[in-house]
TORKOL-4160 file (C-alpha; in steps of 0.2 Angstrom, whole numbers, padded with zeros to 4 digits, m for minus):
366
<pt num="1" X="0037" Y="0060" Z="1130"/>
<pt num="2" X="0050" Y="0062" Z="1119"/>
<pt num="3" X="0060" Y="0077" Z="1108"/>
<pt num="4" X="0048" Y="0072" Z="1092"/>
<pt num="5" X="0032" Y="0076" Z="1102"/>
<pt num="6" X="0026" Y="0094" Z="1097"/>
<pt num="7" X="0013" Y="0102" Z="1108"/>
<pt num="8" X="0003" Y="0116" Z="1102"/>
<pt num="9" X="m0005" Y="0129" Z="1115"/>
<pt num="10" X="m0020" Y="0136" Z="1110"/>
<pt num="11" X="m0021" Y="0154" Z="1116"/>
<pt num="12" X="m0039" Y="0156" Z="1115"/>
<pt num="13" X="m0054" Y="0146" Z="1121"/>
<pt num="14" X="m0058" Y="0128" Z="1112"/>
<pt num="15" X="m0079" Y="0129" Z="1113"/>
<pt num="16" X="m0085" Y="0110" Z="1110"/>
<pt num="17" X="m0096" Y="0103" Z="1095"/>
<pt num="18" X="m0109" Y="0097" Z="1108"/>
<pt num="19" X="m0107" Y="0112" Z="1121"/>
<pt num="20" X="m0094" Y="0117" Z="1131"/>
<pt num="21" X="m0080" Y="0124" Z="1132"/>
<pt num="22" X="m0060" Y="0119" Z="1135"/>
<pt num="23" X="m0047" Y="0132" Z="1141"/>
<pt num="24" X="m0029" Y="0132" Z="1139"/>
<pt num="25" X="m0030" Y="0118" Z="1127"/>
<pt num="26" X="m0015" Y="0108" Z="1123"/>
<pt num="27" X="m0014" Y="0098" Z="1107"/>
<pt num="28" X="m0001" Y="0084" Z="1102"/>
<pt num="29" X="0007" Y="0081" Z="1087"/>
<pt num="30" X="0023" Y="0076" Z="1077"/>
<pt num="31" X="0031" Y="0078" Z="1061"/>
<pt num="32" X="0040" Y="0071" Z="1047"/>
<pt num="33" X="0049" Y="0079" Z="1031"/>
<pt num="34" X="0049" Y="0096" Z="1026"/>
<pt num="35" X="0037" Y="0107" Z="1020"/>
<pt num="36" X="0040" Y="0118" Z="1004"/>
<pt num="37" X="0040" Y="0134" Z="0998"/>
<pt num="38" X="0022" Y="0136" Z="0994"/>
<pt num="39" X="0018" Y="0128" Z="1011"/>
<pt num="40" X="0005" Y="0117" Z="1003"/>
<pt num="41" X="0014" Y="0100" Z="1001"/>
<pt num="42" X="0007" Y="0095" Z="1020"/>
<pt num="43" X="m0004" Y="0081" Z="1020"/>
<pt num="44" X="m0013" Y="0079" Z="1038"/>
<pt num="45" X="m0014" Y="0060" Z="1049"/>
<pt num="46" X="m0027" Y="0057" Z="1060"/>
<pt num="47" X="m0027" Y="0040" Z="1071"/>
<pt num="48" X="m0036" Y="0028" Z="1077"/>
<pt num="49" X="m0041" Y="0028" Z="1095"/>
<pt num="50" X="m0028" Y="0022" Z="1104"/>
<pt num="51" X="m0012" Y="0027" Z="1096"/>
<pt num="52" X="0001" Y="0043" Z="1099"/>
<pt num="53" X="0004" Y="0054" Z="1086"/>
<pt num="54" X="0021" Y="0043" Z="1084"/>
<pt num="55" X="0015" Y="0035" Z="1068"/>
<pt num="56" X="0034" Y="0034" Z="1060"/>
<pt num="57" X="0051" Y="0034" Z="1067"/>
<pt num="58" X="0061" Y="0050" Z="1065"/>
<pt num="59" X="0080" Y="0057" Z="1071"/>
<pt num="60" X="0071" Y="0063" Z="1086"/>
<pt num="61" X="0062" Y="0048" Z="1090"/>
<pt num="62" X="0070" Y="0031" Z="1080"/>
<pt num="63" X="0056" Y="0021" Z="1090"/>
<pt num="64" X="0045" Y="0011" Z="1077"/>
<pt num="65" X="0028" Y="0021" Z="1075"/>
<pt num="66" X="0012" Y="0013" Z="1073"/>
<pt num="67" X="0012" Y="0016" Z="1052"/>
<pt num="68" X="0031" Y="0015" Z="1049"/>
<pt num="69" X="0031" Y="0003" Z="1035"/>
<pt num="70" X="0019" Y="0018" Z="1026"/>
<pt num="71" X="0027" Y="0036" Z="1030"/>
<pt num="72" X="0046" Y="0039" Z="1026"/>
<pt num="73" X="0058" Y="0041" Z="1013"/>
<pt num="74" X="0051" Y="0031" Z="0997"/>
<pt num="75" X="0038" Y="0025" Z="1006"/>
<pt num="76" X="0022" Y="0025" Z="1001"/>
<pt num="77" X="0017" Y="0043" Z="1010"/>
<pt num="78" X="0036" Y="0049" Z="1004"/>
<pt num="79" X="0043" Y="0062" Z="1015"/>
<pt num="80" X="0054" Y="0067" Z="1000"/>
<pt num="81" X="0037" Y="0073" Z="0992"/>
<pt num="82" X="0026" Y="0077" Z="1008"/>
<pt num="83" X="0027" Y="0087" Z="1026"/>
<pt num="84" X="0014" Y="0074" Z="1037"/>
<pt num="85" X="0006" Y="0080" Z="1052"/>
<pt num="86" X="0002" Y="0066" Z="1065"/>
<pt num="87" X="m0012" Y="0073" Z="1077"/>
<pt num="88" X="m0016" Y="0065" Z="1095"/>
<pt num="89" X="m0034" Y="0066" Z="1096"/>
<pt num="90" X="m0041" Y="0078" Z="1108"/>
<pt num="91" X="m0047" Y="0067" Z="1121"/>
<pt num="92" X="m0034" Y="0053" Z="1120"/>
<pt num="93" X="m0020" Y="0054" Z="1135"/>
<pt num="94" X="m0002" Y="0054" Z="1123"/>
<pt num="95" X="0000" Y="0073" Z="1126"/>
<pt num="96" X="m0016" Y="0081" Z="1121"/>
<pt num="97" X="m0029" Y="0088" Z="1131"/>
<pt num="98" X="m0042" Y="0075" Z="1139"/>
<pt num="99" X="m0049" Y="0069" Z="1153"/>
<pt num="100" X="m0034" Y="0061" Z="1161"/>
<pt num="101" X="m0027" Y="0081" Z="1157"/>
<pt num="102" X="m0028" Y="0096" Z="1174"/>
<pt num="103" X="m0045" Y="0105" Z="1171"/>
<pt num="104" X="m0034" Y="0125" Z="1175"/>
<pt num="105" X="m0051" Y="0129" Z="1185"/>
<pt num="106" X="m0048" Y="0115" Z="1199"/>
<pt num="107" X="m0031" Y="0109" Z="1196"/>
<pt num="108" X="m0038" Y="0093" Z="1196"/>
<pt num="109" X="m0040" Y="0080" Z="1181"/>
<pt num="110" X="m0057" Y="0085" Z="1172"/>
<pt num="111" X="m0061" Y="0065" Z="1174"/>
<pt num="112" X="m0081" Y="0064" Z="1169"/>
<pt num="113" X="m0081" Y="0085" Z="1168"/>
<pt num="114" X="m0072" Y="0084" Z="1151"/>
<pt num="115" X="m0088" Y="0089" Z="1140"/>
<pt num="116" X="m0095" Y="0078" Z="1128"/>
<pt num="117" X="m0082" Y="0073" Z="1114"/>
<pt num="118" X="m0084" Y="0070" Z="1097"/>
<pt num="119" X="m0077" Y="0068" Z="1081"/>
<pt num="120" X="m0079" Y="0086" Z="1076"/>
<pt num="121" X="m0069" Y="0092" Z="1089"/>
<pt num="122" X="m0055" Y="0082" Z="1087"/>
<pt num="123" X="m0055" Y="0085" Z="1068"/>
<pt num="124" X="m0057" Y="0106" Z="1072"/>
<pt num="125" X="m0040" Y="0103" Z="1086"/>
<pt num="126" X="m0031" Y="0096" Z="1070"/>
<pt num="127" X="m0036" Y="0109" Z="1058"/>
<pt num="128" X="m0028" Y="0121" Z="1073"/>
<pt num="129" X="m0011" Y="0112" Z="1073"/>
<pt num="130" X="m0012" Y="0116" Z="1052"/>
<pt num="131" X="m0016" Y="0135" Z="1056"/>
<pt num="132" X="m0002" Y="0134" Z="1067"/>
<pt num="133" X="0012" Y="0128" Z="1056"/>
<pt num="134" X="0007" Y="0142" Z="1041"/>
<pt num="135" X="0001" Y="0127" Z="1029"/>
<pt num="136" X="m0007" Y="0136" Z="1014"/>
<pt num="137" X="m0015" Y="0118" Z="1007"/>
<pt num="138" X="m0016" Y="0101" Z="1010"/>
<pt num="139" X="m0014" Y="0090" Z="0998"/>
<pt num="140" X="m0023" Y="0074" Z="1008"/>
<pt num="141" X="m0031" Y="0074" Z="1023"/>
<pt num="142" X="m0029" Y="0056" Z="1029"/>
<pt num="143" X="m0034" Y="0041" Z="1042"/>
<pt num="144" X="m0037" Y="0026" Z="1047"/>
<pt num="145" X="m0052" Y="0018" Z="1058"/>
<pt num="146" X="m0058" Y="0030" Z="1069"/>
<pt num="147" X="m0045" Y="0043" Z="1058"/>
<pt num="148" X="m0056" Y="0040" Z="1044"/>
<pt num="149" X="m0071" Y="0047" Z="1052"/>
<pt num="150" X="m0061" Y="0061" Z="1058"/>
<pt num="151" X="m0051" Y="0065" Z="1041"/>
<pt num="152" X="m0070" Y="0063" Z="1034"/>
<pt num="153" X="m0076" Y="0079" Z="1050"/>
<pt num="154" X="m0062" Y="0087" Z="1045"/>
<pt num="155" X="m0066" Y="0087" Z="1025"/>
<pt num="156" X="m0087" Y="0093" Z="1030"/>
<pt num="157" X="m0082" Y="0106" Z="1043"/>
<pt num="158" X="m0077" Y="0119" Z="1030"/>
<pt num="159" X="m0059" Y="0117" Z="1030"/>
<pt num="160" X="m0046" Y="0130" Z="1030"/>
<pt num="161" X="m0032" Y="0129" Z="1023"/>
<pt num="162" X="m0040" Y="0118" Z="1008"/>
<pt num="163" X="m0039" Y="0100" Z="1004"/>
<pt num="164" X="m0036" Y="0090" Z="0989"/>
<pt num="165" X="m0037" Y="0073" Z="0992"/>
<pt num="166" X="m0047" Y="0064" Z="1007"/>
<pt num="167" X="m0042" Y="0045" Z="1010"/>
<pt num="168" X="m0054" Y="0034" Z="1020"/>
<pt num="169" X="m0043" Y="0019" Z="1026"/>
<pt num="170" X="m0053" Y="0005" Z="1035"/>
<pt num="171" X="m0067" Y="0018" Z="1040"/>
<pt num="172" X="m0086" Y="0022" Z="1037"/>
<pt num="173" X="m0096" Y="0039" Z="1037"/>
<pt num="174" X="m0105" Y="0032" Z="1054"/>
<pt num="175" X="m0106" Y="0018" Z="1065"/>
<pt num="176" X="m0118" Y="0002" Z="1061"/>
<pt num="177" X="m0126" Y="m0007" Z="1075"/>
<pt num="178" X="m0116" Y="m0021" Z="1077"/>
<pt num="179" X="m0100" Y="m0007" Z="1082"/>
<pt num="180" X="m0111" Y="0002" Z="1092"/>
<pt num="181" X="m0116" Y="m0014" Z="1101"/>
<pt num="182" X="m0099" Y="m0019" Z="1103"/>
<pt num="183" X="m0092" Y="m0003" Z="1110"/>
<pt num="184" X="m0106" Y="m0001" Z="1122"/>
<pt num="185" X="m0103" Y="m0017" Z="1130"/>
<pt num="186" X="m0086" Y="m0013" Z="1130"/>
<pt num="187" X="m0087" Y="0004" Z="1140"/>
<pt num="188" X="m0100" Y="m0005" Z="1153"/>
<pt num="189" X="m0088" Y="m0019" Z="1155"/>
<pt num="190" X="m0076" Y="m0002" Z="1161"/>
<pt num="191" X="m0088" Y="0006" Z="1170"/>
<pt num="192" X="m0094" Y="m0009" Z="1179"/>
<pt num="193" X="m0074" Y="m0013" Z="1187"/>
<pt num="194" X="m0076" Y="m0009" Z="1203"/>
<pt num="195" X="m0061" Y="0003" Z="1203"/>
<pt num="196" X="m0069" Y="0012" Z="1191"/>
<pt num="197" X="m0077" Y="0023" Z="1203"/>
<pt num="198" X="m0088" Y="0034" Z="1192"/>
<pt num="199" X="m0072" Y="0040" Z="1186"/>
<pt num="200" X="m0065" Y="0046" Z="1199"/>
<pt num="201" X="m0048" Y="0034" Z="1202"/>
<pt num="202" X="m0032" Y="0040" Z="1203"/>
<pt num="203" X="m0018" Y="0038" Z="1190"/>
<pt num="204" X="m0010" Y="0022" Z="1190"/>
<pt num="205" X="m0025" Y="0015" Z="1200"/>
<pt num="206" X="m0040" Y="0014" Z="1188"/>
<pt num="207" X="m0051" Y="0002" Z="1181"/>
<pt num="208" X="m0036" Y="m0013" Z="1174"/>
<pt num="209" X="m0048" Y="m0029" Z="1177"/>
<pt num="210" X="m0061" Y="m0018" Z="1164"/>
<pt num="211" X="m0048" Y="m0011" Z="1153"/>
<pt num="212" X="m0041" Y="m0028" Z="1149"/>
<pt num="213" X="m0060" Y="m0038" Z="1146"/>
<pt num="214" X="m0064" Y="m0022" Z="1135"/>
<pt num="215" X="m0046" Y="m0024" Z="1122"/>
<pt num="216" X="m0050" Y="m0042" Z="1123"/>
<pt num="217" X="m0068" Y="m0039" Z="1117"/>
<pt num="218" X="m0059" Y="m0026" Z="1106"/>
<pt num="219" X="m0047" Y="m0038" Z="1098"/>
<pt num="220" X="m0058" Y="m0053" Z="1094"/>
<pt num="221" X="m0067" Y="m0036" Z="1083"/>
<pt num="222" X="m0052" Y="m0031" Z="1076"/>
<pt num="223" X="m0048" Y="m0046" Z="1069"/>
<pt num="224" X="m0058" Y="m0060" Z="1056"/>
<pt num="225" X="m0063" Y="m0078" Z="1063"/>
<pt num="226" X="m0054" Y="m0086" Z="1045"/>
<pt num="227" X="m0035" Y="m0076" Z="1054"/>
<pt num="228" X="m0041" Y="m0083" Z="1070"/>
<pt num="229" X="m0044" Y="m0100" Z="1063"/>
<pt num="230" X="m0026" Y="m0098" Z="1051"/>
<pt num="231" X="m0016" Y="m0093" Z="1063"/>
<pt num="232" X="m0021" Y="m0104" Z="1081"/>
<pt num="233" X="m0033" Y="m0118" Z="1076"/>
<pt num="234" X="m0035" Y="m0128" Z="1093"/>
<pt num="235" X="m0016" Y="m0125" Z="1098"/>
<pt num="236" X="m0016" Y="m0128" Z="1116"/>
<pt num="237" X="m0007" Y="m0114" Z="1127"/>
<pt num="238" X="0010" Y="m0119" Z="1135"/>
<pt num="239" X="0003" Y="m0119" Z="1151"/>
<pt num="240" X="m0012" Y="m0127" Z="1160"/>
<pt num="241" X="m0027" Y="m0121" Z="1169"/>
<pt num="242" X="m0019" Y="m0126" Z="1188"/>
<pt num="243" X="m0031" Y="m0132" Z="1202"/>
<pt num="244" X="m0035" Y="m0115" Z="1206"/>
<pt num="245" X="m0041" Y="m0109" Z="1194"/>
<pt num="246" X="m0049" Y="m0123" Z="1183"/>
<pt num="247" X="m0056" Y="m0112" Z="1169"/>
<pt num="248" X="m0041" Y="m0103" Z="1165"/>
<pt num="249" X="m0030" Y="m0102" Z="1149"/>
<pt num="250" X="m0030" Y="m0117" Z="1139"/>
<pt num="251" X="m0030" Y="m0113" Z="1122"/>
<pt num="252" X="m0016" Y="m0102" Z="1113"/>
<pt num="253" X="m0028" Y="m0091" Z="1106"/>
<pt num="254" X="m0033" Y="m0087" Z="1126"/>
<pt num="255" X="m0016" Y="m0082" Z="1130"/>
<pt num="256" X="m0015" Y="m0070" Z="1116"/>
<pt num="257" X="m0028" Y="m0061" Z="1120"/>
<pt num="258" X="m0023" Y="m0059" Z="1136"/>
<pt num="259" X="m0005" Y="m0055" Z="1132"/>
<pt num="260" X="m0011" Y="m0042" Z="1122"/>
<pt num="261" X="m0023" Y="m0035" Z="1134"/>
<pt num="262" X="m0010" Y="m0035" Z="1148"/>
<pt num="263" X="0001" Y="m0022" Z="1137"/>
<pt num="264" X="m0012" Y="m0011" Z="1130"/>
<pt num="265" X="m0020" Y="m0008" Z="1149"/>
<pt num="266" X="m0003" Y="m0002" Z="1155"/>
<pt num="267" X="m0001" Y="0014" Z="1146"/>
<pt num="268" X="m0020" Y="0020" Z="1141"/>
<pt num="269" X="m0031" Y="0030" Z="1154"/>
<pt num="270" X="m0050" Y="0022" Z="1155"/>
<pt num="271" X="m0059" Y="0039" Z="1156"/>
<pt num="272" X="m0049" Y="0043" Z="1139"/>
<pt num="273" X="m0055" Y="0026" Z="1132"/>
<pt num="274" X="m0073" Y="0028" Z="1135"/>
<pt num="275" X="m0074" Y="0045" Z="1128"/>
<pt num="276" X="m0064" Y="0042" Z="1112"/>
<pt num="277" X="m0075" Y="0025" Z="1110"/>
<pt num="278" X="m0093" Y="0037" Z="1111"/>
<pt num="279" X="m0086" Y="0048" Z="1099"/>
<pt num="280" X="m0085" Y="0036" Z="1085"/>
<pt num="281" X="m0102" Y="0029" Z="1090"/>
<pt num="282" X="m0109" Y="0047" Z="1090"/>
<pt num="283" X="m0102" Y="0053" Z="1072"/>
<pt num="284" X="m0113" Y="0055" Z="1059"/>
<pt num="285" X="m0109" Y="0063" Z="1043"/>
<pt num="286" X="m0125" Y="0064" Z="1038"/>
<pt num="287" X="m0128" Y="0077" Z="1053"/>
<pt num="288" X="m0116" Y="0089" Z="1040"/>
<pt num="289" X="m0128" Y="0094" Z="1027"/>
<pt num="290" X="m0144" Y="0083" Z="1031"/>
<pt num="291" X="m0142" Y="0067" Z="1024"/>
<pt num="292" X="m0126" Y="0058" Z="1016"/>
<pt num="293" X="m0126" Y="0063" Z="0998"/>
<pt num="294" X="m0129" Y="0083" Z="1003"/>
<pt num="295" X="m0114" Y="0080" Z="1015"/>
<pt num="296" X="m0103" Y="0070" Z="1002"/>
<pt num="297" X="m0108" Y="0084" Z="0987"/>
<pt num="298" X="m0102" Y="0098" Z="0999"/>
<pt num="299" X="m0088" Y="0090" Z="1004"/>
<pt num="300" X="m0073" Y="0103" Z="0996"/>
<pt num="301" X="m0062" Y="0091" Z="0988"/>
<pt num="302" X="m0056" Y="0084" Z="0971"/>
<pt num="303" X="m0051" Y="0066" Z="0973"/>
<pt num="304" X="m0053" Y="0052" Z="0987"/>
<pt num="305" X="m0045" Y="0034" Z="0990"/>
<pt num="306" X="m0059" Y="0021" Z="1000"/>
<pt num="307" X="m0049" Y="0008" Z="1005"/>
<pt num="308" X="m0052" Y="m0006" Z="1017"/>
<pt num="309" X="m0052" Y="m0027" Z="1019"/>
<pt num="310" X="m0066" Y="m0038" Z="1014"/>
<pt num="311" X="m0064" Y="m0048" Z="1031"/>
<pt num="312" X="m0066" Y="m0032" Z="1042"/>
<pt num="313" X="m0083" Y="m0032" Z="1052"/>
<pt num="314" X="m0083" Y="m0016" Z="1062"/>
<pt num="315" X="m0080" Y="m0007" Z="1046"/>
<pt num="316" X="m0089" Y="m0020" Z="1033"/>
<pt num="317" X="m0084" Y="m0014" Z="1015"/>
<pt num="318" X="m0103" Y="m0011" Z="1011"/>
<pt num="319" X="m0100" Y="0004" Z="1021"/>
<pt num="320" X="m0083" Y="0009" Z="1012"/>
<pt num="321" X="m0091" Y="0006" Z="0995"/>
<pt num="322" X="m0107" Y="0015" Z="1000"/>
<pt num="323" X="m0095" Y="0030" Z="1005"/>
<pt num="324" X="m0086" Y="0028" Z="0987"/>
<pt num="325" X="m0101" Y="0029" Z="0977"/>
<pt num="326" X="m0108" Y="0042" Z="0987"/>
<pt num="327" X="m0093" Y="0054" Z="0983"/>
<pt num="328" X="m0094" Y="0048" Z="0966"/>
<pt num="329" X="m0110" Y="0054" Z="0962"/>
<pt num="330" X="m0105" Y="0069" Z="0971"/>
<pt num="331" X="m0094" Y="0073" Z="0956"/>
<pt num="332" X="m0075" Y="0066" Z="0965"/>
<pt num="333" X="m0063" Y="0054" Z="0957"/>
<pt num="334" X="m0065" Y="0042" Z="0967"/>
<pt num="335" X="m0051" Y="0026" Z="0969"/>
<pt num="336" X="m0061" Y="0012" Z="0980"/>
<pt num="337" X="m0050" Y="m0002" Z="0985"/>
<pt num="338" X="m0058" Y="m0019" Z="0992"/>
<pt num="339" X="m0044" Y="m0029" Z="0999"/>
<pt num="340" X="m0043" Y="m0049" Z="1000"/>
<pt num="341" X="m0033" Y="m0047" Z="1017"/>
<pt num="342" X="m0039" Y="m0058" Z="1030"/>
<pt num="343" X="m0035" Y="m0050" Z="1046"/>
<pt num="344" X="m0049" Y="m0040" Z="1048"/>
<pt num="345" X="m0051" Y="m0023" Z="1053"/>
<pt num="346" X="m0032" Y="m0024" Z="1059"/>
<pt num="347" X="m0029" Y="m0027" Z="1041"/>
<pt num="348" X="m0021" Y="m0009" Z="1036"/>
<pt num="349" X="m0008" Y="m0011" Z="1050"/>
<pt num="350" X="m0003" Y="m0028" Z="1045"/>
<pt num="351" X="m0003" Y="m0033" Z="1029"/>
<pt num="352" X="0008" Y="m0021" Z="1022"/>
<pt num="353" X="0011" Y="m0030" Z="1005"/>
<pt num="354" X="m0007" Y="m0024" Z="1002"/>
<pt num="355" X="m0011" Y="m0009" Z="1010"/>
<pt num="356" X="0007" Y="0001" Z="1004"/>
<pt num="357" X="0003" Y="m0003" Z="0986"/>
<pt num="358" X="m0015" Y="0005" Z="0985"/>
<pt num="359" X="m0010" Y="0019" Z="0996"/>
<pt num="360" X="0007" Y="0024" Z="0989"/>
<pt num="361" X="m0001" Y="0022" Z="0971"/>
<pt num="362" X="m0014" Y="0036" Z="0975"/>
<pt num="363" X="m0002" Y="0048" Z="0984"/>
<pt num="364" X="0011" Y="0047" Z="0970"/>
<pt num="365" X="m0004" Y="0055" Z="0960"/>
<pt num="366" X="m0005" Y="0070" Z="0969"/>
């Protein structure tokens, strides 16, 4: 944890958009450049599910964030212009509270106690972080991926302080089979790791061996087969499946996977996984209004940005443009984007020469 992490503690009782309630909440979040006068020059991040709030280096923190070719001075989401907010989601284990967190009734991680998480609440914990800092408006609510669905929450849940723009960025109004598919397998290739224990491990000792099938799963989602086939074709790894173990990595494409599976399981708790990875399966925007145009006419702002990659299957840009004309016929100016990228779902954290155009072309109108 470093100086650029902000935590928020909430001095009342968080209740739960499916039932229960949290107490002594804690909620994660950082910041970059300064809000003005009227306090309504803010414009609110939501992630995806595995990042930290750490989405752009800072004096505090000079680490790279996870956006940092798209928040900062001249950048596309200018700091010179704009106070951004970067929320950990409730749930996730990078400072806010979640099921890796001490339940203050037992002094012991809520684990599987945590009540049922969803998109909702973690939209309403970011809209406490904006109560907190005295914003009067924002002028975009923002996010990418599972962000998206959340900045999309936060837009349908009555906001306060008001919002003028909502960006979608590689995101949907609700999951398709195919995603829900994919993240189920993914959580009962979790739940199935033997040191899983019903969630019941202790930190440091959980379920690796299922965490690191699961991002593998994950990745080959996250990117498009025409990337894969770009970027390894049938490069053979460095290395050779030994006597030992005769099915083992041969291909290059095998040993990134797993290279990039080995870093992610390190530093993301299991329990946190599976219950961010249910959320986005349970959202549903429709559920805000009773079907998706009521809930796209009584969403309270002006202008939106739909932007995504033609090659991204757990977000396919059917979805995006459906979302588009739905909030146009609602009566919003509506900017939709369909991007040539070919890395996938991955594509707005990658291909920058694409993605900071689009966006910072938007935000320069606000």
């Amino acid at each position: 944890m470093t100086d650029a992490i902000n935590i928020l503690e909430l001095d009342h009782t968080f209740t739960m958009h499916r039932g229960g309630v949290l107490h002594a909440v804690e909620i994660a979040y950082e910041t970059w450049g300064t809000l003005n006068e009227d306090r309504d020059n803010a414009v609110l991040l939501f992630t995806g599910l595995s990042p930290s709030a750490h989405a752009a280096s800072s004096p505090a923190d000079p680490s790279a964030g996870w956006w940092e070719d798209m928040i900062g001075c001249g950048r596309p989401i200018d700091t010179d212009d704009f106070f951004v907010v970067c929320i950990n989601s409730l749930g996730s284990c990078f400072g806010s509270t979640g099921p890796a967190s001490l339940n203050p009734a037992t002094g012991k991680p809520y684990r599987l106690t945590f009540p049922t998480l969803t998109i909702e609440d973690i939209a309403q914990a970011g809209a406490e972080v904006v109560k907190s800092l005295g914003i009067n408006r924002l002028r975009a609510v923002i996010g990418p991926s599972m962000g998206g669905m959340t900045a999309l929450a936060y837009c349908m849940q009555s906001p306060s302080p008001p919002v003028d723009a909502f960006v979608s960025v590689s995101s949907a109004a609700r999951a398709l089979p195919f995603a829900i598919a994919l993240r189920s397998l993914q959580r009962e290739i979790i739940r199935n790791d033997p040191k899983w224990q019903q969630g019941n491990y202790e930190a440091g000792d959980g379920p690796l061996q299922g965490m690191r099938l699961a991002r593998k799963l994950g990745m080959i989602s996250y990117r498009s087969a025409s990337e894969w086939k770009s970027r390894f074709g049938r490069e053979r790894a460095a290395s050779v499946p030994s006597a030992h173990d005769p099915f083992g990595v041969e291909f290059e494409v095998e040993s990134y996977l797993a290279a990039t599976a080995n870093k992610f399981t390190g530093g993301f708790d299991a329990n946190c996984y599976l219950y961010l990875s249910r959320a986005m399966d349970l959202f549903d925007c429709a559920e805000h209004g009773g079907s998706l145009p009521c809930a796209a006419t009584e969403m309270p702002v002006q202008k939106a940005l739909i932007i995504g990659a033609e090659t991204d299957i757990l977000f396919p840009l059917e979805q995006q443009e459906q979302l588009a004309e739905l909030l146009r016929e609602a009566g919003k100016e509506v900017v939709f984007h369909p991007l040539p990228s070919i890395q996938g779902h991955d594509s707005f954290l990658v291909d920058m020469d694409r993605f900071r155009p689009a966006i910072g072309e938007f935000f320069r109108g606000l």
